[in-house]
N, CA and C atoms as a LAMMPS dump frame, in Angstrom:
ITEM: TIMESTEP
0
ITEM: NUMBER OF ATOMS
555
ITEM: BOX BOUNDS ff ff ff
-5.0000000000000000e+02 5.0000000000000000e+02
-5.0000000000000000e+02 5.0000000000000000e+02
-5.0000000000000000e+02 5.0000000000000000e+02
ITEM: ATOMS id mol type element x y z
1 1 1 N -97.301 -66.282 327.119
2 1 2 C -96.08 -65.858 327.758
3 1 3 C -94.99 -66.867 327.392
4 2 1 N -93.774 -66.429 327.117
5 2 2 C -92.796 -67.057 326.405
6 2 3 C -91.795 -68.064 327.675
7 3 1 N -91.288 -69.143 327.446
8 3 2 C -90.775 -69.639 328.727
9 3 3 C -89.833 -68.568 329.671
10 4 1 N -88.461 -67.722 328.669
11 4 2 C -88.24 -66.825 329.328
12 4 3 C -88.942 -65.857 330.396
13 5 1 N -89.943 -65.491 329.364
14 5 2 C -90.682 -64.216 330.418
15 5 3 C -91.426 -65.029 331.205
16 6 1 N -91.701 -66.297 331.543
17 6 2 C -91.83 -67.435 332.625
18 6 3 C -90.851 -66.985 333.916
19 7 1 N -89.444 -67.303 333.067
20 7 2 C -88.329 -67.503 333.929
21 7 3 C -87.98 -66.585 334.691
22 8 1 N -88.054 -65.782 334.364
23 8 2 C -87.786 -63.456 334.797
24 8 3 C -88.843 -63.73 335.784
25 9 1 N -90.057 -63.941 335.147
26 9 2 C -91.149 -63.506 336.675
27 9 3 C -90.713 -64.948 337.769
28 10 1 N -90.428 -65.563 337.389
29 10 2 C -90.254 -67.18 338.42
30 10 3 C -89.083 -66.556 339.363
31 11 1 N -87.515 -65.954 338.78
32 11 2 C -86.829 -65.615 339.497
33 11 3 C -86.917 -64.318 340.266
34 12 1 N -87.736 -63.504 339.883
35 12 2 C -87.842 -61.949 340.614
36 12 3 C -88.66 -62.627 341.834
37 13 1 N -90.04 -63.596 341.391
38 13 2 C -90.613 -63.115 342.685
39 13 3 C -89.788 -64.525 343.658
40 14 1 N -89.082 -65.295 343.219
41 14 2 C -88.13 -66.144 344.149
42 14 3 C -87.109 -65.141 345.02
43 15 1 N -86.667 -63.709 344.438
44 15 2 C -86.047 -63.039 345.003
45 15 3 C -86.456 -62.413 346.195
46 16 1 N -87.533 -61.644 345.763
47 16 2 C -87.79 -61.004 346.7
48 16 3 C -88.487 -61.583 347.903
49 17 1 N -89.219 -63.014 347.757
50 17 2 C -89.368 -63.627 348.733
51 17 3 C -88.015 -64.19 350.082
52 18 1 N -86.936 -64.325 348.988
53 18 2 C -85.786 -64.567 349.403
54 18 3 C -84.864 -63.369 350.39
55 19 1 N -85.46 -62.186 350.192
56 19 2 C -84.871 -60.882 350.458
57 19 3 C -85.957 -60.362 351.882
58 20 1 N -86.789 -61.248 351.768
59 20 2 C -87.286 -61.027 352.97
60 20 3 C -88.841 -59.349 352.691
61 21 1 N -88.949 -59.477 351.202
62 21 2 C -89.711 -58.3 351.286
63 21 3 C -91.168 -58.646 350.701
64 22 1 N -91.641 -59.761 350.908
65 22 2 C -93.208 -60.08 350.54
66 22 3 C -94.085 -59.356 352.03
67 23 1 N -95.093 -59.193 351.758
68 23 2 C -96.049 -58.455 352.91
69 23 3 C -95.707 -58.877 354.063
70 24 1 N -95.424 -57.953 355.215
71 24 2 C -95.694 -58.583 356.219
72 24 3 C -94.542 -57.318 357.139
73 25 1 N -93.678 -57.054 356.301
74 25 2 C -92.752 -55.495 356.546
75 25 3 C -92.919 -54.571 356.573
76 26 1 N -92.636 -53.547 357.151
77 26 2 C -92.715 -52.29 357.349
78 26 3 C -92.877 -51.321 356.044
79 27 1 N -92.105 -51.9 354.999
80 27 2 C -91.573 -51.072 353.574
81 27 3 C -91.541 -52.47 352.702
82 28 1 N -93.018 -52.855 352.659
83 28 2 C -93.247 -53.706 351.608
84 28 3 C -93.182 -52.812 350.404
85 29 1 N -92.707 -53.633 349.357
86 29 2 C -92.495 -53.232 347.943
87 29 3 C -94.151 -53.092 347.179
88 30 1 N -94.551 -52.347 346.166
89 30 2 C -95.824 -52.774 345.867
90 30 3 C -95.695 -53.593 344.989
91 31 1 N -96.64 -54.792 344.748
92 31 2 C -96.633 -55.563 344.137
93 31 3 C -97.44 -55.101 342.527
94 32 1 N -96.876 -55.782 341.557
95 32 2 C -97.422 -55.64 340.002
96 32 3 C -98.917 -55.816 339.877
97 33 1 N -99.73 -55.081 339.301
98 33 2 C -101.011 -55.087 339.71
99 33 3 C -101.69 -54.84 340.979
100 34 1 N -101.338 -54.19 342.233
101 34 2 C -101.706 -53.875 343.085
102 34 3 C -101.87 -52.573 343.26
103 35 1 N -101.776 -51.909 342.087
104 35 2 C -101.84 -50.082 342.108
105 35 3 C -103.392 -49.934 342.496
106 36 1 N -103.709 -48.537 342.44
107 36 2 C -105.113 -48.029 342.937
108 36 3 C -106.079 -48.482 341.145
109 37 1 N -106.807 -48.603 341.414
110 37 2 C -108.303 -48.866 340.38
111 37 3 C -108.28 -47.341 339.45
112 38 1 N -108.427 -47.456 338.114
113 38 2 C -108.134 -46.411 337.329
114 38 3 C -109.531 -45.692 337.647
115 39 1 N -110.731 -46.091 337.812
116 39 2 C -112.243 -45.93 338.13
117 39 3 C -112.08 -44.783 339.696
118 40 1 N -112.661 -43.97 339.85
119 40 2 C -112.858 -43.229 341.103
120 40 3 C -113.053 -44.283 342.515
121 41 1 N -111.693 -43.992 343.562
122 41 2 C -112.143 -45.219 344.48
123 41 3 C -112.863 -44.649 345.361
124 42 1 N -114.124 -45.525 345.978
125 42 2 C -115.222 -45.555 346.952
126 42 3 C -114.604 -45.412 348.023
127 43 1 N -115.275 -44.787 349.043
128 43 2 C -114.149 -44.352 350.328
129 43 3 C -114.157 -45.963 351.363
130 44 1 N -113.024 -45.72 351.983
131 44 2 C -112.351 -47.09 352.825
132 44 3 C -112.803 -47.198 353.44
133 45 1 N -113.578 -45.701 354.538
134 45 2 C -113.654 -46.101 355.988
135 45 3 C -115.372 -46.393 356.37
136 46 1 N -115.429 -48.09 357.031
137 46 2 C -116.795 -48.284 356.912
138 46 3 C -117.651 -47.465 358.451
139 47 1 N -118.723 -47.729 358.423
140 47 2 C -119.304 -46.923 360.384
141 47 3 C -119.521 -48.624 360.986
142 48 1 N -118.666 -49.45 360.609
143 48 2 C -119.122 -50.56 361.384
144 48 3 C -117.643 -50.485 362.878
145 49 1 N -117.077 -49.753 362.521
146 49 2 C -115.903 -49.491 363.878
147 49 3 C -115.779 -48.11 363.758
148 50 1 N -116.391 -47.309 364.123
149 50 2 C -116.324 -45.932 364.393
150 50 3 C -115.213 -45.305 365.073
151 51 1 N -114.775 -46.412 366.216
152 51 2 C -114.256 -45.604 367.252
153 51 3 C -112.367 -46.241 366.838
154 52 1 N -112.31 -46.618 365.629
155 52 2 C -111.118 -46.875 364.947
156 52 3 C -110.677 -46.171 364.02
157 53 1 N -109.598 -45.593 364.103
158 53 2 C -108.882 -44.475 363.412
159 53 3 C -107.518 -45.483 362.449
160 54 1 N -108.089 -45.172 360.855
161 54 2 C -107.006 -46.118 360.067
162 54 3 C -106.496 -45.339 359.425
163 55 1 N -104.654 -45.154 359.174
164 55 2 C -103.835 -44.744 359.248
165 55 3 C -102.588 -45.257 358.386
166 56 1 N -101.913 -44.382 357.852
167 56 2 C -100.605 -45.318 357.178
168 56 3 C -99.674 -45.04 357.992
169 57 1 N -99.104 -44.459 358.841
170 57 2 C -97.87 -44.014 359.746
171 57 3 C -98.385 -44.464 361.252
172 58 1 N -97.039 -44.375 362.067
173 58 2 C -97.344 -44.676 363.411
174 58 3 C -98.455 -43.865 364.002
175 59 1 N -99.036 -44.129 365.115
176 59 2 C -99.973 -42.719 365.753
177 59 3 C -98.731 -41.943 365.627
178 60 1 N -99.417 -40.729 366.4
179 60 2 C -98.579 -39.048 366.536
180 60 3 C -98.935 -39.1 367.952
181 61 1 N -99.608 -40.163 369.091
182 61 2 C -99.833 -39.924 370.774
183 61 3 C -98.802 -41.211 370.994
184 62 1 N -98.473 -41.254 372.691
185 62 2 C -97.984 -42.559 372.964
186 62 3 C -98.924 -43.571 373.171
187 63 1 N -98.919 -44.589 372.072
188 63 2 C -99.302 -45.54 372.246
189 63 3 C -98.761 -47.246 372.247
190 64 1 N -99.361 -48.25 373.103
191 64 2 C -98.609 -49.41 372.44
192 64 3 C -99.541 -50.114 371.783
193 65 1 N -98.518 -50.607 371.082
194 65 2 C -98.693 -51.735 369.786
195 65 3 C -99.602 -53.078 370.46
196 66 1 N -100.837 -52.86 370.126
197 66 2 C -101.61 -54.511 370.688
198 66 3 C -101.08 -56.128 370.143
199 67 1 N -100.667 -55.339 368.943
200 67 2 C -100.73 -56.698 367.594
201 67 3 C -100.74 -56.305 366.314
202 68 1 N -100.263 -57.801 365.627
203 68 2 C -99.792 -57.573 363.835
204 68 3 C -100.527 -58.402 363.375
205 69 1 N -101.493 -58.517 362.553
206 69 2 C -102.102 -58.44 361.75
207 69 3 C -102.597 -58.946 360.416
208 70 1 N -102.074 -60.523 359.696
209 70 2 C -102.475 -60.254 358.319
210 70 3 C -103.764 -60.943 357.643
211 71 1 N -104.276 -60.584 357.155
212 71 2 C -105.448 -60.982 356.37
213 71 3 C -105.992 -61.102 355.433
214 72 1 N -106.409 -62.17 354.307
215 72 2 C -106.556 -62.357 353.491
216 72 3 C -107.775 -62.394 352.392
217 73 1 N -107.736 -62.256 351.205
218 73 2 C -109.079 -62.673 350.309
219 73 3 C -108.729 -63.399 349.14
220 74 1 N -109.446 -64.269 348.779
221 74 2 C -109.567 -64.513 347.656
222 74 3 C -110.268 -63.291 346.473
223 75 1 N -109.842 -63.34 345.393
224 75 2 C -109.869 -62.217 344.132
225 75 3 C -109.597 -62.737 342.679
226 76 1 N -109.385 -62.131 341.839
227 76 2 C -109.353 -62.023 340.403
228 76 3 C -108.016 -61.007 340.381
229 77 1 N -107.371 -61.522 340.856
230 77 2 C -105.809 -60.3 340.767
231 77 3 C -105.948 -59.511 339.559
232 78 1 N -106.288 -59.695 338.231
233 78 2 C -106.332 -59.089 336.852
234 78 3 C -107.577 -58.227 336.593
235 79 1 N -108.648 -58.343 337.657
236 79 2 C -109.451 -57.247 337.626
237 79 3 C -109.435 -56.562 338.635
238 80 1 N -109.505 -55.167 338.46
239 80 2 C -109.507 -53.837 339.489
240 80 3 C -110.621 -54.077 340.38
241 81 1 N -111.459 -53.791 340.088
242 81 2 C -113.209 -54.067 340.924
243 81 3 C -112.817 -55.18 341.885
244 82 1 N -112.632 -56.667 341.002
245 82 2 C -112.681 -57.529 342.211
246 82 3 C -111.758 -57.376 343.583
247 83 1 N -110.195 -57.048 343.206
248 83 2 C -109.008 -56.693 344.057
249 83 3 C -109.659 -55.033 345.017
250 84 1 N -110.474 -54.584 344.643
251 84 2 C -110.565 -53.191 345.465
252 84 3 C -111.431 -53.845 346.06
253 85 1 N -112.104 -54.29 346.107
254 85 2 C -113.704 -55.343 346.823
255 85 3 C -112.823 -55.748 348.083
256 86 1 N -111.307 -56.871 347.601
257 86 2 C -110.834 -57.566 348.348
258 86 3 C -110.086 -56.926 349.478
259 87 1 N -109.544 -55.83 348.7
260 87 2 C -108.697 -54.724 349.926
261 87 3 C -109.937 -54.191 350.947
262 88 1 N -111.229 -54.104 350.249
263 88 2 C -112.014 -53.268 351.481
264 88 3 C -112.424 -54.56 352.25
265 89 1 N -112.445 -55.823 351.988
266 89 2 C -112.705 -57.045 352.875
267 89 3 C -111.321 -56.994 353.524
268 90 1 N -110.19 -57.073 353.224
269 90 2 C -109.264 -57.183 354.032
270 90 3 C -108.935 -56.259 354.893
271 91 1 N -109.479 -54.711 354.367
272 91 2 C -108.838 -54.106 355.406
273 91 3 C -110.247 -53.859 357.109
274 92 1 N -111.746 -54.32 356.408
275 92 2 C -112.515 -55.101 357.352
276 92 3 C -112.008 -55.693 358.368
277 93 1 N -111.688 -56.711 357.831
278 93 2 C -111.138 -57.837 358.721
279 93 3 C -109.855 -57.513 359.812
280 94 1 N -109.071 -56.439 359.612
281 94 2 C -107.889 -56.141 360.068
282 94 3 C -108.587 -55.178 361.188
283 95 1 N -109.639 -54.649 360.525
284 95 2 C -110.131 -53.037 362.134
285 95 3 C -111.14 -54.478 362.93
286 96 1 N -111.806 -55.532 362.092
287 96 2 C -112.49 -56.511 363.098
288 96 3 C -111.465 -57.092 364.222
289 97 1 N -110.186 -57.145 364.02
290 97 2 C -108.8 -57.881 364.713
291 97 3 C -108.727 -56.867 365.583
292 98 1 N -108.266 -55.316 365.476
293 98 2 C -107.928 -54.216 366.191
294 98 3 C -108.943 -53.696 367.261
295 99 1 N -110.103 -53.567 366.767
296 99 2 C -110.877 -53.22 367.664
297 99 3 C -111.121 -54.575 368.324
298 100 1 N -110.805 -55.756 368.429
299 100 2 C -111.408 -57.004 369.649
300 100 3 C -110.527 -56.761 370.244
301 101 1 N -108.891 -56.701 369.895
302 101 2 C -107.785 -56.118 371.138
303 101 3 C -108.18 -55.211 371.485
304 102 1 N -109.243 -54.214 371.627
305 102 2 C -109.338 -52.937 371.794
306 102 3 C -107.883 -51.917 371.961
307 103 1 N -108.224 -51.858 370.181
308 103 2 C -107.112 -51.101 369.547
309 103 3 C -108.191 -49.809 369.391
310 104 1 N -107.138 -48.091 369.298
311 104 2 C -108.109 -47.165 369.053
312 104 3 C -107.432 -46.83 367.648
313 105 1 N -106.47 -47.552 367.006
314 105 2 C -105.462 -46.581 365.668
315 105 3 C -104.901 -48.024 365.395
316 106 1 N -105.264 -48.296 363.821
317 106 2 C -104.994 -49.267 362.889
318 106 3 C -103.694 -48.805 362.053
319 107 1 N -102.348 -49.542 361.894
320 107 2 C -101.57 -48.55 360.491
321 107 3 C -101.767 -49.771 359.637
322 108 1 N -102.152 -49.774 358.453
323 108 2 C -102.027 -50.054 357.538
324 108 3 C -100.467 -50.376 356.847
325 109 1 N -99.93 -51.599 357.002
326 109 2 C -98.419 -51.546 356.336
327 109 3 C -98.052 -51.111 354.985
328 110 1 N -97.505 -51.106 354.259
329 110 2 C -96.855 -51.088 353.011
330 110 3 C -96.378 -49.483 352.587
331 111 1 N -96.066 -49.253 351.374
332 111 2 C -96.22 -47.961 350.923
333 111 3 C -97.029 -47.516 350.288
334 112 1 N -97.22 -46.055 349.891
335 112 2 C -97.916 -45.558 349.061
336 112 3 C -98.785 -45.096 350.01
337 113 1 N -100.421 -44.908 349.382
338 113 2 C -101.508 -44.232 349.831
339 113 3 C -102.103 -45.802 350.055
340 114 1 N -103.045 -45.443 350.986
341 114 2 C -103.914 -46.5 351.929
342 114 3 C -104.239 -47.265 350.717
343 115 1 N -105.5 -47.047 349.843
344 115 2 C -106.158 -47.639 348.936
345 115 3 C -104.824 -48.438 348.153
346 116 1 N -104.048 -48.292 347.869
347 116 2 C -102.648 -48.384 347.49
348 116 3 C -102.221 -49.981 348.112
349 117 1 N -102.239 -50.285 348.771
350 117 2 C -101.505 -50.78 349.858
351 117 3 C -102.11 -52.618 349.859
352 118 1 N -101.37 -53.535 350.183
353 118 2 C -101.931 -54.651 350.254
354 118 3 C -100.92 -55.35 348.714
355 119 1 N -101.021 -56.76 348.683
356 119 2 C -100.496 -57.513 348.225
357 119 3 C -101.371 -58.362 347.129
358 120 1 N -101.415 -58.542 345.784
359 120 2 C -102.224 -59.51 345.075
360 120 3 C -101.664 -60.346 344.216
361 121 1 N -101.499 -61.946 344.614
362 121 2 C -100.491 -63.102 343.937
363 121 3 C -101.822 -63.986 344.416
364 122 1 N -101.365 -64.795 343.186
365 122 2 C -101.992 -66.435 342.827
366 122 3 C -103.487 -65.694 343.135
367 123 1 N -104.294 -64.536 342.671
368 123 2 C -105.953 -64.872 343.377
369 123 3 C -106.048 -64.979 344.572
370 124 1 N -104.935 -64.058 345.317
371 124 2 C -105.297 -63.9 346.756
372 124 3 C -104.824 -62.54 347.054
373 125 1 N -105.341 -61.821 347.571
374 125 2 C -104.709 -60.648 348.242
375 125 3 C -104.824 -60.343 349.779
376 126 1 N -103.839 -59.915 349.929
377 126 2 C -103.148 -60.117 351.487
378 126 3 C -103.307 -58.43 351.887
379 127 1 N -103.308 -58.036 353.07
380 127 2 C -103.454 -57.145 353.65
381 127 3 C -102.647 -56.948 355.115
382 128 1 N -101.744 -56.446 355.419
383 128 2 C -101.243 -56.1 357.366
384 128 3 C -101.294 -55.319 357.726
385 129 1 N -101.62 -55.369 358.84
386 129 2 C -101.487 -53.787 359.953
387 129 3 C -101.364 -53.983 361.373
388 130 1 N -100.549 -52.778 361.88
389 130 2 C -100.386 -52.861 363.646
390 130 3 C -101.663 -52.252 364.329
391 131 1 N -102.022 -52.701 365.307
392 131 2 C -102.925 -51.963 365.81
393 131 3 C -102.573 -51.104 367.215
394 132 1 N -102.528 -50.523 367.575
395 132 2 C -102.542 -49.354 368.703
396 132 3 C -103.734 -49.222 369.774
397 133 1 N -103.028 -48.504 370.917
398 133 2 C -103.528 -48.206 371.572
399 133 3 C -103.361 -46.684 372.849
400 134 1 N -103.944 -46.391 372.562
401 134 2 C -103.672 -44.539 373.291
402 134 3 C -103.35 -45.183 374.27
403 135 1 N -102.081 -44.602 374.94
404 135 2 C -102.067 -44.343 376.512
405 135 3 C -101.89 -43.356 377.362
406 136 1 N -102.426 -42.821 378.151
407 136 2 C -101.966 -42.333 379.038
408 136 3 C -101.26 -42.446 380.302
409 137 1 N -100.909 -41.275 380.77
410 137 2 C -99.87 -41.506 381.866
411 137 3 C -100.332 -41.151 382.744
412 138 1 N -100.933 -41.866 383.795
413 138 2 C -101.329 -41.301 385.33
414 138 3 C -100.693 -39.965 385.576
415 139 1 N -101.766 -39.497 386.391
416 139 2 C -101.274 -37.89 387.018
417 139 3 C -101.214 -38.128 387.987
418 140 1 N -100.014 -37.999 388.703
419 140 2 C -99.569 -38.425 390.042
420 140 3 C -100.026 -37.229 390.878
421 141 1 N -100.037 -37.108 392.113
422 141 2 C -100.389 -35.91 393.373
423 141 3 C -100.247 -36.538 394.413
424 142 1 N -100.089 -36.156 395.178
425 142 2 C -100.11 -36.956 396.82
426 142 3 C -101.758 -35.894 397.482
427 143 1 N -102.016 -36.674 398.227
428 143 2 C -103.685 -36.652 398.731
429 143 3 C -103.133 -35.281 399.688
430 144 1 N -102.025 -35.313 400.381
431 144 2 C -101.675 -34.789 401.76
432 144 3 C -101.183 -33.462 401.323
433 145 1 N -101.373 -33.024 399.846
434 145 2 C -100.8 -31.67 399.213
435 145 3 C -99.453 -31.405 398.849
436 146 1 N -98.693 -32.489 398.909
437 146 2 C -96.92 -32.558 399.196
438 146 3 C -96.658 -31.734 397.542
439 147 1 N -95.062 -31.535 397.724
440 147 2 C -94.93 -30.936 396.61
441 147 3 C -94.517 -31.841 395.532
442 148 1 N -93.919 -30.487 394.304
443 148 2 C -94.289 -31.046 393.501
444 148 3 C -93.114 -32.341 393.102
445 149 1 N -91.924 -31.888 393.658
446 149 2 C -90.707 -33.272 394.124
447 149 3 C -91.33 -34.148 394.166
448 150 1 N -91.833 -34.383 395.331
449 150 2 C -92.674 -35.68 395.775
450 150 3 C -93.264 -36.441 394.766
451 151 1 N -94.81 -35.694 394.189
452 151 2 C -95.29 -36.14 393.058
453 151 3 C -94.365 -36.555 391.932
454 152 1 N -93.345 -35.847 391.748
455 152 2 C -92.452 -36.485 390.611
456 152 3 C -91.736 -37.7 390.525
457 153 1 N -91.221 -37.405 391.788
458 153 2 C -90.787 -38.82 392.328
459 153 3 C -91.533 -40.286 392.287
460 154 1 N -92.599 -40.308 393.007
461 154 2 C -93.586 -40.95 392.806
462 154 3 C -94.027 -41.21 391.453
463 155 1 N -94.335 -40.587 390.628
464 155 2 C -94.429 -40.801 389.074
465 155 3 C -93.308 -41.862 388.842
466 156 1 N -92.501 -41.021 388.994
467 156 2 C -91.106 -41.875 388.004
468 156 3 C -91.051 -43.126 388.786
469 157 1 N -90.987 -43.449 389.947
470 157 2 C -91.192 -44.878 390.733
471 157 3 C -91.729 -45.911 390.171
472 158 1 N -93.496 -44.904 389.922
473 158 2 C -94.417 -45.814 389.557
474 158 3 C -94.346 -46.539 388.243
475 159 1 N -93.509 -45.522 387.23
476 159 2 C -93.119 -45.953 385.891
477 159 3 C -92.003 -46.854 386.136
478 160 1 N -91.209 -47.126 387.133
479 160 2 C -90.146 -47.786 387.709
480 160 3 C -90.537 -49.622 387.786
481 161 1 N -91.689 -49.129 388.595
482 161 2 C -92.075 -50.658 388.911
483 161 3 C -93.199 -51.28 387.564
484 162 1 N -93.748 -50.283 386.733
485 162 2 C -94.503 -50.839 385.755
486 162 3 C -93.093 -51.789 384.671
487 163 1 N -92.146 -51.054 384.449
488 163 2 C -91.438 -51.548 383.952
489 163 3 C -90.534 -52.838 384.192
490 164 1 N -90.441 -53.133 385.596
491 164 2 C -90.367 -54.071 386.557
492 164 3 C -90.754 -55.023 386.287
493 165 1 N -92.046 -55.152 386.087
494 165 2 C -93.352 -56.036 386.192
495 165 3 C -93.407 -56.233 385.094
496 166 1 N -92.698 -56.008 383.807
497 166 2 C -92.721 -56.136 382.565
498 166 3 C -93.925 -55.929 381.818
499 167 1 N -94.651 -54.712 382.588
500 167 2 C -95.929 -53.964 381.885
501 167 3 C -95.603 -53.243 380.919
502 168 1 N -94.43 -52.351 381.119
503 168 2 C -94.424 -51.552 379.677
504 168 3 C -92.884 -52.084 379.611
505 169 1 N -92.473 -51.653 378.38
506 169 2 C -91.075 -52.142 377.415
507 169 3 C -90.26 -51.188 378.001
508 170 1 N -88.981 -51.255 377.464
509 170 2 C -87.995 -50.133 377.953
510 170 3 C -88.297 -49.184 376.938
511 171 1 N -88.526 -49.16 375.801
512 171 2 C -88.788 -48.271 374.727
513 171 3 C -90.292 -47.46 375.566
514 172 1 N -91.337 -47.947 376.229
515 172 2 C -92.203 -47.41 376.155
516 172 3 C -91.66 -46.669 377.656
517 173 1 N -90.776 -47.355 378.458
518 173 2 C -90.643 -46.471 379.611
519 173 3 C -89.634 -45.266 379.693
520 174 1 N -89.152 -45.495 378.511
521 174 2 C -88.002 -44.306 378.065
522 174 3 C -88.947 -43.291 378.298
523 175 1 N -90.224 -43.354 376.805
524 175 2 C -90.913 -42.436 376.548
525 175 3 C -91.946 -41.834 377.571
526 176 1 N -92.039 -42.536 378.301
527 176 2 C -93.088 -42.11 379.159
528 176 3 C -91.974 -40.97 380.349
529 177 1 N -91.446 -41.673 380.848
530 177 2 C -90.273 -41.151 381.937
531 177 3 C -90.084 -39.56 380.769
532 178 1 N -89.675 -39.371 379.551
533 178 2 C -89.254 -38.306 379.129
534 178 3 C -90.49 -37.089 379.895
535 179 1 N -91.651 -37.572 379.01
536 179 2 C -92.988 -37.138 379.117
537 179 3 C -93.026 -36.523 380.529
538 180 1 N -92.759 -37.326 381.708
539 180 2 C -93.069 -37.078 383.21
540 180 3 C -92.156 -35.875 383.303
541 181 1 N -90.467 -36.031 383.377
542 181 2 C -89.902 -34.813 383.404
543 181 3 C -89.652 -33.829 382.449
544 182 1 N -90.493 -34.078 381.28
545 182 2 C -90.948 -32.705 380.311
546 182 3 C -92.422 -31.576 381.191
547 183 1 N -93.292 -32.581 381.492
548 183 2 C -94.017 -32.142 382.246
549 183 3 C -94.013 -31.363 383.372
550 184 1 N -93.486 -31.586 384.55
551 184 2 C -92.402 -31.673 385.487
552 184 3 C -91.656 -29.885 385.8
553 185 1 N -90.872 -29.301 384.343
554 185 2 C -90.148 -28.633 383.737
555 185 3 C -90.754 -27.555 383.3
């Protein structure tokens, strides 16, 4: 490699570190050599976390966010085999993180398709993801048969004081409160 074509790769990846877009973002860039394996890829999902659902987009239920995620391997960045080895160790390690928060839905950051996804510089490849968690929303009733005012009321209270107590976010009590008087309706 010629000092120039030194200098080009020295300043691009000074950039984009600089720009704030190495792993760890929402709309990571893919990195050079991090495409899918030209070879048929072996499927991702292992039965050692069953009850974990891995994902490239947010869930589609309300859930909150347990935690972020990144994790690493050592690799051979210039061979396919070793780097797909490393993505299925990294993305291991990321449902081992999700499911101890007891997370039920892993997203996988970056773009592209899952297998796709993950970071490979210097003989290391990097991997992130949010992990999730389903929630539901209590079904409110009063014991004494009251109507259905009442119960609503009571709902929205109760989402009142969770939010209070700084149990759920305002983002999550927006959504929930919608939910109650969609329901409600």
């Amino acid at each position: 490699m010629t000092a120039r074509q030194l200098l080009i790769l020295f300043v691009c990846a000074s950039t984009l570190t600089a720009c704030g877009m190495m792993p760890g973002g929402d709309s990571e860039p893919e990195a050079a050599g991090s495409t899918a394996p030209a070879e048929p890829a072996e499927p991702v999902s292992s039965n050692r976390f069953p009850e974990l659902t891995v994902g490239t987009s947010t869930p589609d239920t309300f859930s909150r966010q347990l935690g972020r995620y990144t994790t690493y391997a050592r690799t051979d960045c210039n061979n396919d085999r070793d780097q797909r080895a490393a993505f299925v160790e990294t993305l291991d390690k990321l449902k081992g993180n999700a499911v101890e928060d007891g997370a039920d839905y892993l997203r996988v950051l970056g773009t592209g398709e899952l297998e796709s996804r993950g970071l490979c510089h210097n003989d290391m490849f990097q991997l992130t993801g949010v992990a999730f968690r389903e929630e539901t929303l209590p079904q409110g009733g009063s014991a004494g048969g009251g109507s259905n005012t009442d119960s609503l009321t009571s709902r929205l209270e109760e989402l009142d004081t969770l939010r209070d107590r700084g149990l759920i976010s305002d983002n999550e009590y927006q959504q929930l409160r919608e939910r109650v008087l969609n329901e409600a309706y």
